[in-house]
C-alpha positions in Angstrom: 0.0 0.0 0.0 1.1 3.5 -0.9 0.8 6.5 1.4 -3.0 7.1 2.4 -4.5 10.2 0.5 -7.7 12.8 1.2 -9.2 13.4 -2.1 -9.8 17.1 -2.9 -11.5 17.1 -6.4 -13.4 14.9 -8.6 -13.9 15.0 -12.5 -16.7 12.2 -13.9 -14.8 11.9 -17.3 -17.6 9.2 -18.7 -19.9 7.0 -17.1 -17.5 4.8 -15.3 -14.0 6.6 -15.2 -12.7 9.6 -12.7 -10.0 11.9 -12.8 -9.3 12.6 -8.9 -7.3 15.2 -7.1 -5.5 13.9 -3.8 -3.2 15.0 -1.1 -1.5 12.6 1.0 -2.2 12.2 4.7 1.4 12.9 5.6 1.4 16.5 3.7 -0.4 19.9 6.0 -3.6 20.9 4.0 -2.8 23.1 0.8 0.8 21.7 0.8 1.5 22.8 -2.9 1.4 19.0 -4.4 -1.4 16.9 -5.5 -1.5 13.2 -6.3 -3.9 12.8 -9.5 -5.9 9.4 -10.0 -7.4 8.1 -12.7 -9.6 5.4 -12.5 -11.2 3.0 -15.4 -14.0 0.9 -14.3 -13.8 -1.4 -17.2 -10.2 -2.3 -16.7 -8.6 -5.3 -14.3 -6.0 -2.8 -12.9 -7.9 0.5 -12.9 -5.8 3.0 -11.0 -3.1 5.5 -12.6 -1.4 7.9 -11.1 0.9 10.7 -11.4 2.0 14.3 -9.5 1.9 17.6 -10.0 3.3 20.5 -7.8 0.8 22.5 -6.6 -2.5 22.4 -4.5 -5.5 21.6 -7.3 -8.4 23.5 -6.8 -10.3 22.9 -10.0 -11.0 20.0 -12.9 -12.4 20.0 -15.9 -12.8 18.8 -19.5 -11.5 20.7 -22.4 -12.4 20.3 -26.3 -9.3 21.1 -28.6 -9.3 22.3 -32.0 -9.6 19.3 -33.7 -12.7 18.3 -31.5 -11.1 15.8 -28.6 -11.6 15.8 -24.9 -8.4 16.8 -22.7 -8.5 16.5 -18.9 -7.0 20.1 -17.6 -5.9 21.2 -13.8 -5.7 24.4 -12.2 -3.8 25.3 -9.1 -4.9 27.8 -6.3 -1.8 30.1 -8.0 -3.6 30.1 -11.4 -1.4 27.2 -12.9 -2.9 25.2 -15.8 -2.2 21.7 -16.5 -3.1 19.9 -19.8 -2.2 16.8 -21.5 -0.6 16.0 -24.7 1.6 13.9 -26.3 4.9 14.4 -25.1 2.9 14.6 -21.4 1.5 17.5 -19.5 2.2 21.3 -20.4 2.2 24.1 -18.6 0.2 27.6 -18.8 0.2 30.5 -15.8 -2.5 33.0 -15.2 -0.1 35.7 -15.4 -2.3 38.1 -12.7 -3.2 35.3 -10.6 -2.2 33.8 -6.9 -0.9 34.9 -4.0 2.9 33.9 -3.7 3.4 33.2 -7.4 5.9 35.8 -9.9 3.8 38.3 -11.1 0.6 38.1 -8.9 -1.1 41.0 -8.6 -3.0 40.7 -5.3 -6.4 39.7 -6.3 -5.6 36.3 -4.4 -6.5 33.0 -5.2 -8.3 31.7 -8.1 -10.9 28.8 -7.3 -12.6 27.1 -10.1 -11.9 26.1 -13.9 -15.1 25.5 -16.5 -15.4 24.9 -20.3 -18.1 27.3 -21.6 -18.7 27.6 -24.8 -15.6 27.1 -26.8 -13.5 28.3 -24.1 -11.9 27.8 -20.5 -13.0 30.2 -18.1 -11.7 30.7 -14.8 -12.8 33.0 -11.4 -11.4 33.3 -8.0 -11.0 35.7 -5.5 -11.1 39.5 -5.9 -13.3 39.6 -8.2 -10.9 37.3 -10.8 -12.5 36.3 -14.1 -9.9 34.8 -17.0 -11.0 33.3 -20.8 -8.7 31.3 -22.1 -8.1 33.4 -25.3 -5.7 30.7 -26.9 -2.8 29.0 -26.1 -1.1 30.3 -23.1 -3.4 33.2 -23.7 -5.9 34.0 -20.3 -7.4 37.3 -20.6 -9.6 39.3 -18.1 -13.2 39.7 -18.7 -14.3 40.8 -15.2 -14.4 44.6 -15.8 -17.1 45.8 -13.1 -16.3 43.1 -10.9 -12.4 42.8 -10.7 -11.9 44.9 -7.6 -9.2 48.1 -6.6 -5.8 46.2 -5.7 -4.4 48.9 -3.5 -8.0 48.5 -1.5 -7.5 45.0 -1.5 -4.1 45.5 -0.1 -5.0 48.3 2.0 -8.2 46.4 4.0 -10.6 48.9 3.3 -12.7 46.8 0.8 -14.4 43.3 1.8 -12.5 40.5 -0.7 -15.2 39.8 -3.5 -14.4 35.8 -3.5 -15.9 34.0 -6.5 -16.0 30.6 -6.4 -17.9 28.6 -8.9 -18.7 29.7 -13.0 -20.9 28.4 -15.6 -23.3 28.6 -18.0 -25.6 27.6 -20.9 -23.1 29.6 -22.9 -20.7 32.6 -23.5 -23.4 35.4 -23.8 -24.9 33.6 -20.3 -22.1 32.6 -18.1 -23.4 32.6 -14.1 -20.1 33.5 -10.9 -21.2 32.5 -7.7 -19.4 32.9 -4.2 -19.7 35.4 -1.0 -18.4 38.8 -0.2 -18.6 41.0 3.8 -22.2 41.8 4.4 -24.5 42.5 7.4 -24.3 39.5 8.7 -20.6 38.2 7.4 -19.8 36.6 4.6 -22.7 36.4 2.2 -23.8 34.6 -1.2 -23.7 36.7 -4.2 -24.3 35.9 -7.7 -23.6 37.9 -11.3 -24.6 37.0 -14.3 -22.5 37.7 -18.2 -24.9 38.5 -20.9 -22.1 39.3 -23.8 -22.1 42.5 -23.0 -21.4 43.3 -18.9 -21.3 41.7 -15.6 -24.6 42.7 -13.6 -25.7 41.3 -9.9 -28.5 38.9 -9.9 -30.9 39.6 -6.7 -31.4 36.7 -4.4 -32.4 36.2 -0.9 -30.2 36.7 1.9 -27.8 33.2 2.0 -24.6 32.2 3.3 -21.7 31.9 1.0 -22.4 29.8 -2.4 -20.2 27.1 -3.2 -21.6 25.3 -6.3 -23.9 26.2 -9.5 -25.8 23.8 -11.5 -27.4 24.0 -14.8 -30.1 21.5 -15.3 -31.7 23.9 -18.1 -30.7 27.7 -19.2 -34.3 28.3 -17.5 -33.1 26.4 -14.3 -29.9 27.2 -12.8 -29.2 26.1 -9.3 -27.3 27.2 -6.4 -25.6 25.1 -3.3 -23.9 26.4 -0.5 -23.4 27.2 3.2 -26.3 27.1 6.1 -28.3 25.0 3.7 -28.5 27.9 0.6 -30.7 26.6 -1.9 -31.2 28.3 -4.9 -33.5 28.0 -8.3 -34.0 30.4 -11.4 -32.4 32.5 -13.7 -31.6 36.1 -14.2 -34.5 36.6 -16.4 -37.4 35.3 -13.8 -35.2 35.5 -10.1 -34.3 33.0 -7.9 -36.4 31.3 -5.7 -35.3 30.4 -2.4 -35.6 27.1 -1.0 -32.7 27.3 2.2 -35.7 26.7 4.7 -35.6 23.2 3.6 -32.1 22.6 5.0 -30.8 24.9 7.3 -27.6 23.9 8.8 -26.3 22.0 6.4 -23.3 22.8 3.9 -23.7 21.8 0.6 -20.7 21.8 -1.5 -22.0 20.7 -4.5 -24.9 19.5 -6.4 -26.7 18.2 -9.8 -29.9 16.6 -11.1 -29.8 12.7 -11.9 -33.2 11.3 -12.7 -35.1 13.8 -12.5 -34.0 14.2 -8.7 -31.5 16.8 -7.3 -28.7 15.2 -5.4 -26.5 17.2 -2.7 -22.8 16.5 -2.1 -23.0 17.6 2.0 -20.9 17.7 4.9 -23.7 15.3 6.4 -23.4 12.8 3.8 -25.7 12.7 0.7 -29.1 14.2 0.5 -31.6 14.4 -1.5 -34.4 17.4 -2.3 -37.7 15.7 -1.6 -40.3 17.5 -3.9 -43.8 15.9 -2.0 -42.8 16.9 1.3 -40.4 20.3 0.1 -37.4 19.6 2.2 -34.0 18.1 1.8 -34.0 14.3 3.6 -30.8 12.0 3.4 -30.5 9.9 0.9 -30.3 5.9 1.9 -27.6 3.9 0.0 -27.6 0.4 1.6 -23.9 1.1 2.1 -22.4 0.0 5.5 -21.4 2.8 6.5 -23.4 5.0 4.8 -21.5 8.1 2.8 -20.2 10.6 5.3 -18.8 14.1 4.3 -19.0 14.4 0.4 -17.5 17.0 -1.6 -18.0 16.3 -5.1 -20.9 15.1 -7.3 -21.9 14.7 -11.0 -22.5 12.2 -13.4 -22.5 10.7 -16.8 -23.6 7.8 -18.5 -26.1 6.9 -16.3 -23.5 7.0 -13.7 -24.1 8.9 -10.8 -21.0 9.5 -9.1 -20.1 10.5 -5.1 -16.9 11.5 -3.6 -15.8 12.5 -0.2 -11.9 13.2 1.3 -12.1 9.0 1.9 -15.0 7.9 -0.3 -16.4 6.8 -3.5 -19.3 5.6 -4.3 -21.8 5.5 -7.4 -24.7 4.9 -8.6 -26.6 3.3 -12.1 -29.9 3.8 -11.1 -30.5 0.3 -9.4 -27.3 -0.3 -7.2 -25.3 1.5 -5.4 -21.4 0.2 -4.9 -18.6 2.0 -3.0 -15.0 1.7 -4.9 -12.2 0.8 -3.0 -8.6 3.3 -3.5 -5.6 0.9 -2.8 -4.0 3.3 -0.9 -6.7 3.9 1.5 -7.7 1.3 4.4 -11.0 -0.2 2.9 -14.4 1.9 4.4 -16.5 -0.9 6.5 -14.3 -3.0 6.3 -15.2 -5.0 3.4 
């Protein structure tokens, strides 16, 4: 057995393979190195690995020119990682990070999304970057990209953005939190082409994920049990009443039913009774703390910092990592 590892992130690639981001037990949280897994449920030996330098904060799918599907990884310090034939290459957000040559204060960026034709990537400050072209990442967050010398200087509240996407590039959603009356608080702005404008929505703790099950339905996870539903034409309704005191972390609709990735385990909105319940597996033990959810295929897929489990609408099964003492037991 190789050194235990906490997984991070999660990328559902197809139905029944994962691209994983882990850090090993042994390193302090956001250590800059990350173990990244791939697993292939249809093969006898299905783990890979291999190691990158930095802490991953984000996964995601990109198309290339001539139409193919490349795994890419970003770092906290706006690193880029992407495959190709002679292995990974490299590409910096040149304005991005914290501790990183030529940073420029904004902070951290968070999460990385294919939209449209392009990568897009947000973080803290007010950080928005399009991947232009090849090692090209331009800003398009005028009107939220905030003052640098009132960043540095405390006397603005950090603007931190941390989850993008959208039915496309003339309708691109950020979420995240910025200082309000009551501390940190969910905010959400919406891309039309043209402009970044703020979306009204009910008074919510920090938002952590965004959903699109339609360009009519967009959804919205987050802390203290922020539930959100809408779009920027018709608002937002609120349904946080149905879980209050959770934290959601991430979310999306399998089957016509919206699953939650939460600190509590997995849950499940219940549309009869209007509330979010627990979902039951069968698993022994049941999933604890999850972080990530999606799926594809068919496949519903559920990952925590020591679990993974998924679903093909009839059975659920937890998969075993090597390097990880088995869950239950079993």
């Amino acid at each position: 057995m190789s050194a235990a590892v906490e997984f991070t992130r999660a990328l559902v690639v197809c139905g029944d393979r994962l691209y994983i981001a882990a850090s090993p037990d042994s390193h302090a949280p956001y250590t800059p190195f990350t173990r990244m897994f791939s697993y292939y449920g249809d093969r006898e030996q299905p783990w890979t690995k291999h190691d990158v330098e930095w802490w991953t904060v984000g996964l995601e799918m990109s198309r290339r020119e001539d139409g193919s599907r490349v795994r890419c990884i970003l770092s906290q310090e706006g690193d880029v990682g992407m495959p190709s034939p002679g292995g990974l290459v490299f590409e910096k957000i040149a304005d991005a990070g914290v501790s990183s040559p030529g940073a420029k204060g904004y902070g951290y960026v968070s999460e990385l999304r294919q939209i449209g034709e392009h990568l897009y990537v947000c973080g803290g400050g007010g950080q928005v970057y399009q991947r232009a072209g090849p090692n090209k990442w331009v800003h398009v967050d005028a009107g939220l990209l905030q003052d640098r010398k009132a960043l540095a200087a405390g006397t603005t509240g950090r603007l931190l953005l941390g989850a993008i996407d959208g039915p496309g590039e003339d309708d691109i959603y950020v979420a995240g939190s910025m200082p309000g009356d009551t501390g940190y608080e969910g905010v959400l702005f919406h891309w039309d082409g043209g402009g970044w404008r703020r979306v009204d929505i009910a008074r919510v703790k920090q938002l952590n994920a965004i959903h699109l099950e339609s360009a009519d339905r967009v959804w919205l996870c987050g802390q203290d049990g922020a539930l959100l539903v809408g779009n920027h034409r018709g608002g937002f309704e609120d349904w946080s009443e149905a879980a209050r005191g959770q934290l959601f972390h991430d979310l999306t609709m399998y089957e016509d039913t919206l699953y939650l990735a939460a600190a509590d385990g997995l849950c499940a909105y219940d549309g009869k009774r209007r509330r979010v319940v627990r979902v039951k597996t069968g698993l022994r033990p049941e999933p604890r703390y999850l972080s990530n959810i999606d799926h594809a295929g068919g496949i519903l897929w559920c990952v925590g910092p020591k679990d993974i489990v998924r679903f093909d609408g009839g059975t659920w099964t937890r998969i075993h990592h090597p390097d990880n003492p088995k869950i239950g037991g079993s």
